[in-house]
N, C-alpha and C positions, 0 to 999 in steps of 0.2 A: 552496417553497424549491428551490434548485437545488443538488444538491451533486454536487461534482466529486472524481474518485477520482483522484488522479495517482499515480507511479511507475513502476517497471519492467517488464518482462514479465511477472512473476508479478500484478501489476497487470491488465495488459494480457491476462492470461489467454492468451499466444501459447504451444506449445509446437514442439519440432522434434519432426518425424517425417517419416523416410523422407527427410533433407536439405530438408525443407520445411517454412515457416514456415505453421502453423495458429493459429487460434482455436477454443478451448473453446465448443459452443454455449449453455454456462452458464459465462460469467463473474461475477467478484464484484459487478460494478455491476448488469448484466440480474437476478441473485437481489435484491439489494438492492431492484432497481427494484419488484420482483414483490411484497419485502413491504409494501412504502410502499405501494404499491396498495390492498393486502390488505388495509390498516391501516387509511389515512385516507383512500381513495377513488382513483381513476385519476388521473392526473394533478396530481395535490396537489403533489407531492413530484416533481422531476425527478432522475434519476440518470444522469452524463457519465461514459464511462471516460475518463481521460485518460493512461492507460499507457502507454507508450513503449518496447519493448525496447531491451534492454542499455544503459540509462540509468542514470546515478547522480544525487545529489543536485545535486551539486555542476556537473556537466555539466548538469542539468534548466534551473539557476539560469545559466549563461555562455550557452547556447544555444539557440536559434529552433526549439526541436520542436514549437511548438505553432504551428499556422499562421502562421508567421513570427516567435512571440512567442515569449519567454523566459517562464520560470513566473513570475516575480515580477510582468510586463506578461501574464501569461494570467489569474492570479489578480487582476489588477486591474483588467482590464478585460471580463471575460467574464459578470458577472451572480453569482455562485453565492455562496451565501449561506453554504456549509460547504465545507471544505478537508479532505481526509482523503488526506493523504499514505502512500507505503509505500515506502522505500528503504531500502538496509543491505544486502541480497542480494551486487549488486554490488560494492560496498564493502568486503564482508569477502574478496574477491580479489586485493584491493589492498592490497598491501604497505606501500605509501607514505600509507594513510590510516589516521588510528587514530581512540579515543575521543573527543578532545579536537577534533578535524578533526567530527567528526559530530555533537556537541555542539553545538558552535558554530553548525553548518549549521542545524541543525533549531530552535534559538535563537529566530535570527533568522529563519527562515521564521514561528516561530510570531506571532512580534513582531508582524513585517509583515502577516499575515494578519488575526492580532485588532488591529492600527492602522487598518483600513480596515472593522471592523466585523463578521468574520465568524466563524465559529464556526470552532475548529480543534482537530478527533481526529488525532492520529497512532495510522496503524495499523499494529501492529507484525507486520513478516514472518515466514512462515512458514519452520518449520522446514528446511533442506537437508538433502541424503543423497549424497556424491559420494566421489570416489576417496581423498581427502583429507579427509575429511569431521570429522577429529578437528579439524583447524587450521582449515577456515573456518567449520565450525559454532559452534564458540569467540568466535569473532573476531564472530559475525552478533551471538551473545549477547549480549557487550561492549559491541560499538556499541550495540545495544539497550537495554542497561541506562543506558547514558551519558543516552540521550534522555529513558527515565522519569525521570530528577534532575530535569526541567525544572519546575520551578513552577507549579502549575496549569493543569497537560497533561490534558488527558484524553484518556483511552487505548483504542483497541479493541484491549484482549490476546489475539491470535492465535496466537503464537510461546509463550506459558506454557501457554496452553487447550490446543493440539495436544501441546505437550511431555507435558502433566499430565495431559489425556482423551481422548487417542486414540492407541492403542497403537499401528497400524497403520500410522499417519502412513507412512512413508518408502514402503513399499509404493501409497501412494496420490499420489506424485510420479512426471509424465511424464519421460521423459528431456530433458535430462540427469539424474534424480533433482534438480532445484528448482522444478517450476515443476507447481503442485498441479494435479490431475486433478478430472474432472467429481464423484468422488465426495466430495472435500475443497472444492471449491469450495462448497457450500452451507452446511457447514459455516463456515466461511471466512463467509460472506455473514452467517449466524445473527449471529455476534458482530457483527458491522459494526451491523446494523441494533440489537439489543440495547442496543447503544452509543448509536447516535446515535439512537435513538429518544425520550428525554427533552425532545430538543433541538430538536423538529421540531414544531412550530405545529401 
């Protein structure tokens, strides 16, 4: 099976440093890919990052990030068998987007995804730590809670696990404090696959 990891940079595993855009040489998809391996054999299992910094949902869905293709035409024509979205990060910067705006969004992605056959985890983002961090931390939560209401969501709970088992969490985000480090990244990966391991042939 092929499954495909979309969202934002924290997705994307990019961080700033030094006014330069890097990759983590351990992203959430390469750890994922490592256990599928481990698990059912080399190449059983394909893992795509399909991350995009400073993406939101809603941007994902209007515009051609994906080699010219919108997510809705990337999920629908690219082969992958599982859809494990991650936005909200962005989102909760955004003044003008609320629960109801996210809701919705994540709805109808799920819709579309299992209308066309395939399996659909939302993975829910990891905790932030920033200057403000009382009001978008809040806001990440919200949104997040809106999207678990959905109906038969299954969910890679990331954002409770770190909140609830890892005390250190904030200490182990790159600057700008959101966007997890190699030491949270596997972490981060464990649940993913924990999740979608039931689901995998």
């Amino acid at each position: 099976m092929i499954i495909d990891l979309y969202g934002d940079s924290t997705q994307a595993s990019t961080v700033q440093w030094d006014g330069a855009i890097i990759q983590n040489q351990i992203t959430p998809a390469k750890y994922l890919q490592m256990r599928c391996d481990s698990c059912f054999g080399k190449d059983v299992h394909t893992v795509r990052n399909k991350g995009v910094g400073g993406t939101t949902l809603v941007g994902a869905i209007n515009t051609a990030y994906y080699s010219g293709r919108t997510l809705y035409q990337d999920i629908a024509t690219q082969g992958a068998g599982m859809i494990v979205p991650n936005w909200g990060v962005n989102e909760s910067f955004d003044a003008n987007y609320n629960t109801n705006h996210h809701l919705w969004n994540y709805t109808s992605l799920k819709n579309y995804a299992e209308g066309l056959g395939k399996t659909f985890v939302f993975e829910t983002p990891n905790p932030i730590w920033d200057s403000n961090v009382g009001a978008h931390l809040a806001q990440l939560r919200a949104l997040t809670a809106s999207v678990r209401t959905i109906p038969g969501l299954k969910i890679a709970e990331v954002l409770a696990n770190i909140e609830g088992y890892y005390p250190q969490w904030a200490a182990h985000l790159d600057q700008p404090k959101i966007h997890p480090n190699s030491i949270m990244t596997p972490y981060i990966g464990e649940i993913l696959f924990n999740t979608i391991k039931p689901y995998l042939a």
